[in-house]
N, CA, C and O atoms as a GROMACS GRO file, in nm:
protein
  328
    1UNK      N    1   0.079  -0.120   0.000
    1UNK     CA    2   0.000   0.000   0.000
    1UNK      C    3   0.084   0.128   0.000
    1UNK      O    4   0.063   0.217  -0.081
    2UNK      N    5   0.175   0.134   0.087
    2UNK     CA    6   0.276   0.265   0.062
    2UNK      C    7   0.358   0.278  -0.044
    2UNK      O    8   0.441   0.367  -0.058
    3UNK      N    9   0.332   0.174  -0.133
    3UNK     CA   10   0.430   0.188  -0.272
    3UNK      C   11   0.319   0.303  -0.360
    3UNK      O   12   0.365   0.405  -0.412
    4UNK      N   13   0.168   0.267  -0.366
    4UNK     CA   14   0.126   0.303  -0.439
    4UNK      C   15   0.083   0.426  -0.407
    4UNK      O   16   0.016   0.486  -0.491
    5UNK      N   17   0.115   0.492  -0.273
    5UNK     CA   18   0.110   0.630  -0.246
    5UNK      C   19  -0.067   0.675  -0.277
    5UNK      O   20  -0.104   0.755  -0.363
    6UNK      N   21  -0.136   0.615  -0.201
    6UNK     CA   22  -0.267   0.693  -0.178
    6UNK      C   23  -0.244   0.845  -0.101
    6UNK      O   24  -0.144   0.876  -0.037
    7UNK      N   25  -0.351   0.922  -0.121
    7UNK     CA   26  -0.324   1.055  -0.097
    7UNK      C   27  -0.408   1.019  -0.006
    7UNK      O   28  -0.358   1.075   0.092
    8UNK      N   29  -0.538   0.945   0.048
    8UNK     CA   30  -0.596   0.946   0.130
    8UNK      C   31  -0.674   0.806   0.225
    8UNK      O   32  -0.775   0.755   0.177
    9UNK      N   33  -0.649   0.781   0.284
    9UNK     CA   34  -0.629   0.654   0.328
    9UNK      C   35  -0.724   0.632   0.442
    9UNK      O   36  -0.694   0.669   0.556
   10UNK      N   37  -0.838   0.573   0.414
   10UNK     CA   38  -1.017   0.548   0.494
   10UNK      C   39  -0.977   0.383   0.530
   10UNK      O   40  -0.930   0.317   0.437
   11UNK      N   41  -0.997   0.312   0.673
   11UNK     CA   42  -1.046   0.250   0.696
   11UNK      C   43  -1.156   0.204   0.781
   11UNK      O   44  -1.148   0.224   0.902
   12UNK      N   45  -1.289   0.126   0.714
   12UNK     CA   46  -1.432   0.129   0.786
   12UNK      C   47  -1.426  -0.026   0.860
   12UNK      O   48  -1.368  -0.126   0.818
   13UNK      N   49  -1.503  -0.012   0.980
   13UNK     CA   50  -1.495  -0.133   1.050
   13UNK      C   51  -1.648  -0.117   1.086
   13UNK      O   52  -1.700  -0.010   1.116
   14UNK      N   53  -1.713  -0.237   1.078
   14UNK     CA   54  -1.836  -0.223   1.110
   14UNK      C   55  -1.866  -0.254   1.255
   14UNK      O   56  -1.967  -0.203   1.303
   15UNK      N   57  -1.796  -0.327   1.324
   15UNK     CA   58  -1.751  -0.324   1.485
   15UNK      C   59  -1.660  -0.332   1.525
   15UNK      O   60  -1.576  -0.356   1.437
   16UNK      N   61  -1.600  -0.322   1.669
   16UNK     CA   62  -1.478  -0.348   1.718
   16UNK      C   63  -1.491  -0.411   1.860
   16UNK      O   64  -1.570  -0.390   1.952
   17UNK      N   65  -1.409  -0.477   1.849
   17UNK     CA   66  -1.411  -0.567   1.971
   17UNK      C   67  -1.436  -0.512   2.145
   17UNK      O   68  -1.370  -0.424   2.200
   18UNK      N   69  -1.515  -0.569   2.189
   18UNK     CA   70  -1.522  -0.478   2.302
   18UNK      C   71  -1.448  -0.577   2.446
   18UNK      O   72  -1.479  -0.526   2.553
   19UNK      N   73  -1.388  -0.664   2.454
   19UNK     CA   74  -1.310  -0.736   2.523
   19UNK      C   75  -1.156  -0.643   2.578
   19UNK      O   76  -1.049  -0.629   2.519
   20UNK      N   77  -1.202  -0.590   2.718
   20UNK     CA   78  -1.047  -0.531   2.760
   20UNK      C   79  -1.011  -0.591   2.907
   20UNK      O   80  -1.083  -0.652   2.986
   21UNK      N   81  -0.882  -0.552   2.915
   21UNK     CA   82  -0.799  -0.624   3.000
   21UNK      C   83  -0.897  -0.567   3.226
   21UNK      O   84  -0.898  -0.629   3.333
   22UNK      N   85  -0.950  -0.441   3.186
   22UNK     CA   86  -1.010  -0.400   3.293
   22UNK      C   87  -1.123  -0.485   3.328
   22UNK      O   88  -1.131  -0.537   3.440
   23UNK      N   89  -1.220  -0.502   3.229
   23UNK     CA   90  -1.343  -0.578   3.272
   23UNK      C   91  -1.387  -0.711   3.255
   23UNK      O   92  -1.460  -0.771   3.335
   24UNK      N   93  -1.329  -0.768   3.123
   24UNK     CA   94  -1.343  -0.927   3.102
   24UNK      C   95  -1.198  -1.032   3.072
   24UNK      O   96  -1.203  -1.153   3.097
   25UNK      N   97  -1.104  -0.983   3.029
   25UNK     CA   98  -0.947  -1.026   2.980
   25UNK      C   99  -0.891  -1.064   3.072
   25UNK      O  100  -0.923  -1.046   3.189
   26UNK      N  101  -0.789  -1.128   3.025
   26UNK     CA  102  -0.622  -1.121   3.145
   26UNK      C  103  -0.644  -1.165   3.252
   26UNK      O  104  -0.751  -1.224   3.267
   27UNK      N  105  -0.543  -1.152   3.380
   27UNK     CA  106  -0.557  -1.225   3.453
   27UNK      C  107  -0.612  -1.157   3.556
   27UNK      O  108  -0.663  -1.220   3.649
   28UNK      N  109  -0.611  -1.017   3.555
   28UNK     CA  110  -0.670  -0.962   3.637
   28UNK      C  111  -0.787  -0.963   3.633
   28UNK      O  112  -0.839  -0.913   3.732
   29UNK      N  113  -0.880  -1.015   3.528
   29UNK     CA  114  -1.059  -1.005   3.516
   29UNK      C  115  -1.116  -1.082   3.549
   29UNK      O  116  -1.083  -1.120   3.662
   30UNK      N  117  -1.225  -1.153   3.488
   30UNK     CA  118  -1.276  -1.237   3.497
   30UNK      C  119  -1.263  -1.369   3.391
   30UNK      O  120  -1.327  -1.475   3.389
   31UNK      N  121  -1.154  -1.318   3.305
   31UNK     CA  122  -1.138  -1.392   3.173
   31UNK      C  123  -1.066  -1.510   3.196
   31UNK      O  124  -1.027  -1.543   3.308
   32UNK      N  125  -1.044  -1.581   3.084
   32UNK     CA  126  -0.989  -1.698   3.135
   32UNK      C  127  -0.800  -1.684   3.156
   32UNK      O  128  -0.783  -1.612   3.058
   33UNK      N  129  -0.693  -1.699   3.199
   33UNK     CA  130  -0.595  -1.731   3.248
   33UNK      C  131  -0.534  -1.725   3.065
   33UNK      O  132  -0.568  -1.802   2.975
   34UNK      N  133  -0.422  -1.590   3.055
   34UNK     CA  134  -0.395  -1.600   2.894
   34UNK      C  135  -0.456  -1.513   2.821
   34UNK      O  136  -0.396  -1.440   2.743
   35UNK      N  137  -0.588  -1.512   2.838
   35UNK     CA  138  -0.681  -1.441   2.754
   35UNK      C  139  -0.636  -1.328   2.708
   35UNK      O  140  -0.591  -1.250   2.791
   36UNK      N  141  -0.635  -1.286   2.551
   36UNK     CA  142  -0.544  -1.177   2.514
   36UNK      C  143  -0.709  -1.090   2.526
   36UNK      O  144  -0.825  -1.131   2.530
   37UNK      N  145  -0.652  -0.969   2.530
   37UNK     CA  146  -0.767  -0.822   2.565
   37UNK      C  147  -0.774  -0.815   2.441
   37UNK      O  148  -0.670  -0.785   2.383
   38UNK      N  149  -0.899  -0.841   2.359
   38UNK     CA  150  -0.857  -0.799   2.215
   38UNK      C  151  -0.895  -0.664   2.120
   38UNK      O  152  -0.866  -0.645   2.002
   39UNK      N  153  -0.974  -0.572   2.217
   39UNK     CA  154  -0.954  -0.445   2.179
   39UNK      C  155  -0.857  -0.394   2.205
   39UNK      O  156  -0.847  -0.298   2.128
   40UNK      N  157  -0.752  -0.399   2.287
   40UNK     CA  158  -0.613  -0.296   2.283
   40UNK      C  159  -0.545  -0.401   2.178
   40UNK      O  160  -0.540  -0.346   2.067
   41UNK      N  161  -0.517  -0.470   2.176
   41UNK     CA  162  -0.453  -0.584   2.075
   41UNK      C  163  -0.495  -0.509   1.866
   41UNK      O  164  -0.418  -0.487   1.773
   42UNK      N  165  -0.644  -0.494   1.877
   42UNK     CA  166  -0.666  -0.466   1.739
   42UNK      C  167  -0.641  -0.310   1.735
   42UNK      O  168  -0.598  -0.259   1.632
   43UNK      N  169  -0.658  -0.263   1.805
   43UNK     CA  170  -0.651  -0.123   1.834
   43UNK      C  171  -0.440  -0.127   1.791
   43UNK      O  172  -0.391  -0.058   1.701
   44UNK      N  173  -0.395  -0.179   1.840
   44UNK     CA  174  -0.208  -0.170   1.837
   44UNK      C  175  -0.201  -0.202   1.678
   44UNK      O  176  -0.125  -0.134   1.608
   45UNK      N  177  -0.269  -0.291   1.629
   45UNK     CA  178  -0.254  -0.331   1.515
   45UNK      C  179  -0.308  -0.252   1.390
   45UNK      O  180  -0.254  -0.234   1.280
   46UNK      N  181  -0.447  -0.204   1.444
   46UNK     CA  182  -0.443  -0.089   1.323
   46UNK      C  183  -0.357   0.024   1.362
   46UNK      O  184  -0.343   0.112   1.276
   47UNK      N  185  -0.299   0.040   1.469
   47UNK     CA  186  -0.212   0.146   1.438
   47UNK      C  187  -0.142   0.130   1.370
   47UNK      O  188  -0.116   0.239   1.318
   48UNK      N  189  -0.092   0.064   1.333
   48UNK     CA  190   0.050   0.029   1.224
   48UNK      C  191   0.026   0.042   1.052
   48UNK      O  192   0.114   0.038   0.967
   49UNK      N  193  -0.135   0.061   1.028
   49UNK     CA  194  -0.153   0.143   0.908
   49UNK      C  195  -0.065   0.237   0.833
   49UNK      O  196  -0.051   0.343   0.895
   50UNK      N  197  -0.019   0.234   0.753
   50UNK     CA  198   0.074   0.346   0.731
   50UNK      C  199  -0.028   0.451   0.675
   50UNK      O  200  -0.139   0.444   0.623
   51UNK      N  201   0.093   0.594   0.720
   51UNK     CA  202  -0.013   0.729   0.687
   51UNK      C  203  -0.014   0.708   0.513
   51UNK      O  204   0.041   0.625   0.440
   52UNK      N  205  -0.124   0.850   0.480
   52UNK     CA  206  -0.156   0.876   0.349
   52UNK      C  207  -0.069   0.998   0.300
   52UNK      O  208   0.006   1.058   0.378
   53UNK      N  209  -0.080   1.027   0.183
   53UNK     CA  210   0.034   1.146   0.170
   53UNK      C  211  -0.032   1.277   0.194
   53UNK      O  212   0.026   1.378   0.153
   54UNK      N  213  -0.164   1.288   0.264
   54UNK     CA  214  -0.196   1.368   0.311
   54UNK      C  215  -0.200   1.375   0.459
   54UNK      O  216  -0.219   1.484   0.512
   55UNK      N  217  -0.189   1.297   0.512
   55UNK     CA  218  -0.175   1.291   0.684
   55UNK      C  219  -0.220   1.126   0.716
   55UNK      O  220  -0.217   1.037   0.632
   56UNK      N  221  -0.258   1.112   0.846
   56UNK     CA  222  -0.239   1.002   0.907
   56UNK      C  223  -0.387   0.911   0.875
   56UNK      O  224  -0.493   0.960   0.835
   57UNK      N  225  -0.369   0.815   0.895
   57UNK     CA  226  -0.466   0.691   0.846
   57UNK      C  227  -0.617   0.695   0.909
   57UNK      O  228  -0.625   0.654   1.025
   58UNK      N  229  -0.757   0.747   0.837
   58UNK     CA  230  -0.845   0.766   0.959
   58UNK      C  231  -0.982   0.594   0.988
   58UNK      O  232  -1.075   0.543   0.926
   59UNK      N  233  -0.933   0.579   1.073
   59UNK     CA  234  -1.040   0.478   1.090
   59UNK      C  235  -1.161   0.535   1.170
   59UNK      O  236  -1.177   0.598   1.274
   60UNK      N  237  -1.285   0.454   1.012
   60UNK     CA  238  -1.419   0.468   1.109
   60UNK      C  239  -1.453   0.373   1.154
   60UNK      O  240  -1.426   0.266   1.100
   61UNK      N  241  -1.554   0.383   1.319
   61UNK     CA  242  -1.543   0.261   1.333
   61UNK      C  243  -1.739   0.277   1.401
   61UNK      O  244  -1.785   0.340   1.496
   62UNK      N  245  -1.781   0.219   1.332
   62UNK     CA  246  -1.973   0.221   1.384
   62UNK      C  247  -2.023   0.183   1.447
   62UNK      O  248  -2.130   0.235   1.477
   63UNK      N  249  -1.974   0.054   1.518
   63UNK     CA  250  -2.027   0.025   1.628
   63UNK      C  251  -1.898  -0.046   1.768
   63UNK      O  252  -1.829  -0.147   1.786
   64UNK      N  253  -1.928   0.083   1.836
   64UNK     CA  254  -1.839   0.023   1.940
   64UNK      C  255  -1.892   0.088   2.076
   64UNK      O  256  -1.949   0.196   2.093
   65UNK      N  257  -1.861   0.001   2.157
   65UNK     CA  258  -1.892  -0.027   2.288
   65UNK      C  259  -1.863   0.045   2.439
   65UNK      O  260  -1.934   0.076   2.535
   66UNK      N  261  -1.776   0.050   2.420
   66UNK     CA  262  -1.665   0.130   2.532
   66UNK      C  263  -1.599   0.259   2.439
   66UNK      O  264  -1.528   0.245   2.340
   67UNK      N  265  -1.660   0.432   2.522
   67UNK     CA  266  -1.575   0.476   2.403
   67UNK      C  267  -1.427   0.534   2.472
   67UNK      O  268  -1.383   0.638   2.424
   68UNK      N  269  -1.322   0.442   2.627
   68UNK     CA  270  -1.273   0.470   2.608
   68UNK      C  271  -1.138   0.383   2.548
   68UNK      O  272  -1.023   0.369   2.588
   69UNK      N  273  -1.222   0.330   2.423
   69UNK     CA  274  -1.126   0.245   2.295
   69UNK      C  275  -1.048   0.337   2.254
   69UNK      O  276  -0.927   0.336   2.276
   70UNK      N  277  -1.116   0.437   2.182
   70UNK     CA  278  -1.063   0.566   2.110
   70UNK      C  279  -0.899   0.602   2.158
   70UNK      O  280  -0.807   0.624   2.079
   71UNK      N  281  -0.889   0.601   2.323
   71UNK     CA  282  -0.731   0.606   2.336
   71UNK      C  283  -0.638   0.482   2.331
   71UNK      O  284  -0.531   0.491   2.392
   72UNK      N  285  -0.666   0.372   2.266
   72UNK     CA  286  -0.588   0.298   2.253
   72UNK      C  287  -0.514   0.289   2.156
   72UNK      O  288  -0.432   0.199   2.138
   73UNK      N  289  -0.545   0.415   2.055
   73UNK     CA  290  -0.445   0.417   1.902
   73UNK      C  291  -0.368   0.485   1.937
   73UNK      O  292  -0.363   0.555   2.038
   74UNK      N  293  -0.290   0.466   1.843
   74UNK     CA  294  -0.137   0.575   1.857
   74UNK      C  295  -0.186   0.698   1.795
   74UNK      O  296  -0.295   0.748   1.772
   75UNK      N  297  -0.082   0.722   1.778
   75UNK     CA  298  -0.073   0.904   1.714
   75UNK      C  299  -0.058   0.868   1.557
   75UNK      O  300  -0.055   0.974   1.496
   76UNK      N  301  -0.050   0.774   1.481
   76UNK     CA  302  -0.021   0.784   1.328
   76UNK      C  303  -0.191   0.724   1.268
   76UNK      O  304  -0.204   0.679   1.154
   77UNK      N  305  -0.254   0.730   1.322
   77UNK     CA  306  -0.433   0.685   1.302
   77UNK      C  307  -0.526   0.760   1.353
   77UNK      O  308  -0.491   0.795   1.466
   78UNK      N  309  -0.626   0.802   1.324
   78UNK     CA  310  -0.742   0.913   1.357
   78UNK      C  311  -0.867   0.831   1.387
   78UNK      O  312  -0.939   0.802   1.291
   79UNK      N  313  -0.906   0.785   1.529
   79UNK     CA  314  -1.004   0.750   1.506
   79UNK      C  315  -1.127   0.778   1.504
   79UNK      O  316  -1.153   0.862   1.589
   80UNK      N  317  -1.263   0.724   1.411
   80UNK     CA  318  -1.377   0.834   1.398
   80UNK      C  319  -1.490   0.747   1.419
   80UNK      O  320  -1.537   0.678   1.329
   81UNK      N  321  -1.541   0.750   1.564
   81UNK     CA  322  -1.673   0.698   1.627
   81UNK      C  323  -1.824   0.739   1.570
   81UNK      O  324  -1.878   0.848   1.580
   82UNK      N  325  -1.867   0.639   1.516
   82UNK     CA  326  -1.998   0.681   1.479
   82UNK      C  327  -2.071   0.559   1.506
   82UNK      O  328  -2.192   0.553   1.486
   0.00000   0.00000   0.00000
């Protein structure tokens, strides 16, 4: 994708995982022993989108659960709650 140099770079998710390490995950929850948190997990991973040659990568995302997901991206992704 960064070869072909998009100027603007949209990704849509129709949900996102609402599993975090505070309320159901890991070992501190109620989850099972291991259990990866998998909203900070997908959240790390779309960060790694590379930017557009107009600025940084914006994900929409429509249905989500917890909105404080939103701080689990980095700084090179925009995320846009609807």
């Amino acid at each position: 994708l960064p070869r072909l140099g998009p100027s603007v770079f949209k990704v849509f998710l129709p949900c996102f995982p609402s599993l975090t390490l505070a309320n159901e995950g890991g070992e501190r929850g109620r989850g099972l022993p291991g259990e990866v948190p998998c909203s900070h997990t997908m959240a790390r991973l779309l960060s790694l989108v590379p930017r557009g040659k107009s600025g940084p990568t914006e994900i929409v995302i429509y249905d989500i659960h917890h909105l404080q997901e939103r701080f689990y991206f980095e700084d090179n992704v925009v995320p846009r709650l609807e």
